[in-house]
C-alpha positions in Angstrom: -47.4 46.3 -3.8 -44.2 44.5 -3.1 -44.4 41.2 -2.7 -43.9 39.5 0.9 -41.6 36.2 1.4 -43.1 33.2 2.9 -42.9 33.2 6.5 -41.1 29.7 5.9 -38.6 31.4 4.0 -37.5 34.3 6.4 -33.6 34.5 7.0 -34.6 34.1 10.9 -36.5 31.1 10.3 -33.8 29.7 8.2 -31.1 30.2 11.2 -33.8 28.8 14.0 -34.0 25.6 11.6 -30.1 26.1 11.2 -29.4 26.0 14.6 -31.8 23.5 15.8 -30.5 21.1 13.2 -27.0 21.2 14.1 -27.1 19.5 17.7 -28.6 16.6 15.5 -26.0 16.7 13.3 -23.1 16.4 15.6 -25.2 13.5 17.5 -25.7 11.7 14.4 -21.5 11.9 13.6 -20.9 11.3 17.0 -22.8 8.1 17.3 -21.4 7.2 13.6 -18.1 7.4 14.9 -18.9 5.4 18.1 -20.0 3.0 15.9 -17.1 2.6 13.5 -15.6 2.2 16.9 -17.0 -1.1 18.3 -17.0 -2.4 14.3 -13.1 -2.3 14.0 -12.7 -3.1 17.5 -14.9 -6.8 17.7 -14.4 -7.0 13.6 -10.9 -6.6 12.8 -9.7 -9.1 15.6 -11.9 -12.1 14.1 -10.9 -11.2 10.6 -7.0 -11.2 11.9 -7.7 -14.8 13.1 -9.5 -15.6 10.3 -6.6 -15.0 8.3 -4.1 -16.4 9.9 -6.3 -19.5 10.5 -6.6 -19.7 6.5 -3.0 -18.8 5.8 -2.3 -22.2 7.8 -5.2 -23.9 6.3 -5.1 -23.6 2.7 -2.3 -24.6 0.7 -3.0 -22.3 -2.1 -1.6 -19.5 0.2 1.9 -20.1 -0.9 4.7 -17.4 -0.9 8.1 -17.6 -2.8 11.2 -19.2 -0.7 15.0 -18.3 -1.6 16.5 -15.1 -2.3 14.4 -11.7 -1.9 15.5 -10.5 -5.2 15.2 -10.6 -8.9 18.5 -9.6 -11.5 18.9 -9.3 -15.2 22.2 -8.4 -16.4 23.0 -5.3 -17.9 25.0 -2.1 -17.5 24.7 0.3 -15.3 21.8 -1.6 -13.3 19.2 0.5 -11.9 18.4 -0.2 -8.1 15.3 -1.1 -6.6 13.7 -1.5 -3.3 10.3 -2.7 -3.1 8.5 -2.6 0.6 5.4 -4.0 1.7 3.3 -6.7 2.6 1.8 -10.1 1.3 1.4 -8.4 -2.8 4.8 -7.7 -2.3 6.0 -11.0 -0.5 4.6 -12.8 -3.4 1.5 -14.2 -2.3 0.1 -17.1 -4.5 3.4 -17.5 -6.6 6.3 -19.8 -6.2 9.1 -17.1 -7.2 9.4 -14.2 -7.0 10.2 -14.2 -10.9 6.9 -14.7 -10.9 5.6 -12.5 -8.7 6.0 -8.5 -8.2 9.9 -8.0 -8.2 10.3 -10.5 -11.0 7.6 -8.7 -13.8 9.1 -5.2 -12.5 12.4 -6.2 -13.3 11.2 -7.0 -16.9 9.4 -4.6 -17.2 12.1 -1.7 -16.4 14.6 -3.7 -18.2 12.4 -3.5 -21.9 12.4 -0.1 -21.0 15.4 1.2 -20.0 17.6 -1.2 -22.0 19.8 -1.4 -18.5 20.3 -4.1 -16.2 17.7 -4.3 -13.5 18.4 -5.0 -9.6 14.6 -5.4 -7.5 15.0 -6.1 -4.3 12.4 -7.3 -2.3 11.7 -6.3 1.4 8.2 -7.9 2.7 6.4 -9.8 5.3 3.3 -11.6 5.0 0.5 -10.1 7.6 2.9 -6.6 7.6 0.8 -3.6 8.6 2.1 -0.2 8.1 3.2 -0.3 11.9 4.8 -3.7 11.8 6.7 -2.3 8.9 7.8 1.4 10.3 9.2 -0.8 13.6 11.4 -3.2 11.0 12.7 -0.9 8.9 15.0 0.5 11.6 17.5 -2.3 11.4 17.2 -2.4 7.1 19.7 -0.3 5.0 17.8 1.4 2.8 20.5 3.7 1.3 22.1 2.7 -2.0 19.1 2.4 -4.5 17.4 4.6 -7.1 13.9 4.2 -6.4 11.9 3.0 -3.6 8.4 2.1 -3.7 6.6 1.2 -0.7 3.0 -1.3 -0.8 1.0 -1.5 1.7 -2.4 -1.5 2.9 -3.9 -4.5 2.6 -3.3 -6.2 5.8 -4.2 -2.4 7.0 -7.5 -2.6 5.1 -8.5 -5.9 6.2 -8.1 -5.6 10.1 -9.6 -2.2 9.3 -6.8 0.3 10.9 -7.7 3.0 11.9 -7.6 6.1 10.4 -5.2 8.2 12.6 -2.8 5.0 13.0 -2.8 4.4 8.9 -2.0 8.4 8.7 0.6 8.5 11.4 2.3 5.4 10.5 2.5 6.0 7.1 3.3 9.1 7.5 6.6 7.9 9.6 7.3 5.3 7.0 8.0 7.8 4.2 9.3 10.6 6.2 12.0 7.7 7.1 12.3 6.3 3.7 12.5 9.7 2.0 15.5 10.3 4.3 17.6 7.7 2.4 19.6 8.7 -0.9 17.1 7.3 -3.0 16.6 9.6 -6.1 12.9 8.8 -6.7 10.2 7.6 -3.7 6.6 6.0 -4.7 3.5 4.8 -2.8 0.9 2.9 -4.3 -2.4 2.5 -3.2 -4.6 0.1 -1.7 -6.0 -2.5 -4.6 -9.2 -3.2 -4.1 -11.0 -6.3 -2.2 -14.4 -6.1 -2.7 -13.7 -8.9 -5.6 -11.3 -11.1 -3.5 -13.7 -14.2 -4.3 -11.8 -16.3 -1.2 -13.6 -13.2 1.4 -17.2 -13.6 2.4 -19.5 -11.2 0.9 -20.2 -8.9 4.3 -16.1 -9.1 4.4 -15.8 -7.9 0.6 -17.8 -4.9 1.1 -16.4 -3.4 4.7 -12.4 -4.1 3.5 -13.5 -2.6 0.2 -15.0 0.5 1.7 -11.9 0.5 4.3 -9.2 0.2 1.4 -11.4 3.5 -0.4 -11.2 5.4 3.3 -7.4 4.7 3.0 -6.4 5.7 -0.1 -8.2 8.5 0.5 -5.6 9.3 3.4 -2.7 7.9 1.5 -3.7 10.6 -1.5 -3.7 12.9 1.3 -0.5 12.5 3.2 1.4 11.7 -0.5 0.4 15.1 -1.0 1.6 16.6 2.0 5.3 15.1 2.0 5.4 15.7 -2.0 5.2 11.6 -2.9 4.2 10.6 -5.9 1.5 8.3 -5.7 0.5 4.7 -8.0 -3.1 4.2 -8.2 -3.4 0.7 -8.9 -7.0 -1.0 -10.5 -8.8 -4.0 -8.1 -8.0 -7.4 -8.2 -10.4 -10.5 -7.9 -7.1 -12.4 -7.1 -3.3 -12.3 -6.6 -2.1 -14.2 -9.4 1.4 -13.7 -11.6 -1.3 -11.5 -14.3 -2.5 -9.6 -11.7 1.2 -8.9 -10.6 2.3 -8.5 -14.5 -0.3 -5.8 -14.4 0.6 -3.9 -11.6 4.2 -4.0 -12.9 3.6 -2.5 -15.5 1.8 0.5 -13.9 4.4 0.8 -11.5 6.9 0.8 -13.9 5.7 3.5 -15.8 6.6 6.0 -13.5 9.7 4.5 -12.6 11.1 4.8 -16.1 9.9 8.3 -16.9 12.0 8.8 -13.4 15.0 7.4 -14.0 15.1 8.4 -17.9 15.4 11.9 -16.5 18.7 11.4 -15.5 18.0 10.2 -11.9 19.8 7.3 -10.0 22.7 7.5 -12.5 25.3 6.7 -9.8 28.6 4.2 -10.4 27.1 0.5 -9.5 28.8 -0.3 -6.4 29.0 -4.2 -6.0 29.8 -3.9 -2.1 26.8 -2.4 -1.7 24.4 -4.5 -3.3 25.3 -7.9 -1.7 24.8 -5.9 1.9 20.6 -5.8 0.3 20.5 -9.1 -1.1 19.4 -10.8 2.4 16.2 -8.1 3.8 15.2 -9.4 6.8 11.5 -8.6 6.1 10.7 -11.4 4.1 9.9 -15.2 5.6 7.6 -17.6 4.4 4.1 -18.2 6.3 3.7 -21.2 8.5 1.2 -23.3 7.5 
């Protein structure tokens, strides 16, 4: 006699319990997203404030003054425009020699056996919004590469993910419009180690920086970007930076050893970059 399924395990009872989990499951996403809602909404402003408050506060949150930009002599410099927010502003570091620009410069230079130009277009606090509305009035035509850092300031106030997706979206849609031969995005570094955050504060950035990348991977994807992964930080200090320089720079060689960004060096051109209008030093 052939045996006879369970009446547990029917195909019909399998839909009924199908079906009549599914209103459960959109209520529990539903009330997830709500949620999410009222968290960014009452948590990012206080962590905003709390970070201006601190930025005022502390004098350890120092950013470089004088000249956005870092040159060793060589021939043929390659041409470099580095976007973003307070990693690429410098934060913690009294020059920019030793901050970002300043070990990507070296960096490139050991490599390429070239001279390097890095100019440096940041603001401290700069979202990916604050950033797309700026960039309209900066000349971003003339370099070889361009590599755009954001996200932190995003992850912190905990953007949104449709604002982080449109906005970045626009940001490299616009960049990738310049002449630049080669266009990068790195990603969120982590701050669930940033020892001067709360704990509670560690962990929700931490899991917001993830949620971004996430997008970032996605939308790099879409517009054909290459994108730099870069490892988590406890701190921003001039190792940290070293560090990230170096990863950076690895792509940046392989690109320009291809052959890419090979144009004459145009001195006109390059004093028009040496003042970006992105990058100011934070009241404290």
């Amino acid at each position: 006699m052939a045996s006879r399924r369970p009446p547990s395990l029917t195909r019909a009872s399998v839909t009924r319990h199908s079906l009549m989990r599914a209103p459960e499951s959109r209520l529990y996403k539903a009330l997830s997203e709500s949620l999410r809602r009222v968290q960014r909404s009452v948590l990012s402003p206080l962590f905003w404030t709390w970070l201006k408050a601190a930025a005022q506060d502390r004098r350890d949150w120092m950013y470089p003054t004088g000249t956005p930009e870092v040159r060793i002599a060589g021939t043929d410099p390659a041409r470099i425009l580095i976007i973003g927010d307070d990693t690429v502003a410098g934060f913690g570091v009294r020059t920019h020699q030793l901050g970002i620009g300043g070990h990507l410069a070296r960096c490139l230079y050991e490599n390429l056996a070239r001279g390097v130009v890095v100019t440096i277009a940041a603001q401290p606090g700069a979202s990916a919004r604050s950033t797309l509305k700026r960039l309209g009035d900066v000349d971003v035509s003339g370099f070889d590469a361009i590599v755009l850092m954001l996200a932190t300031t995003d992850a912190f106030c905990l953007t949104p993910r449709r604002s982080w997706r449109r906005n970045m979206t626009s940001l490299i849609d616009f960049l990738k419009s310049a002449d630049a031969p080669s266009m990068f995005v790195t990603s969120a570094a982590s701050l669930q180690s940033a020892r001067s955050l709360p704990s509670f504060a560690r962990r929700l950035t931490g899991r917001h920086a993830c949620m971004l990348n996430v997008e970032t991977k996605r939308i790099c994807s879409q517009t054909g970007t290459t994108l730099i992964s870069l490892d988590a930080a406890s701190d921003l200090t001039s190792r940290i930076y070293a560090r990230w320089a170096r990863r950076i720079g690895s792509y940046l060689t392989e690109s320009l050893r291809k052959g890419t960004g090979q144009r004459p060096f145009n001195q006109d051109r390059l004093e028009l970059h040496r003042t970006v209008p992105l990058t100011r030093r934070t009241p404290r």
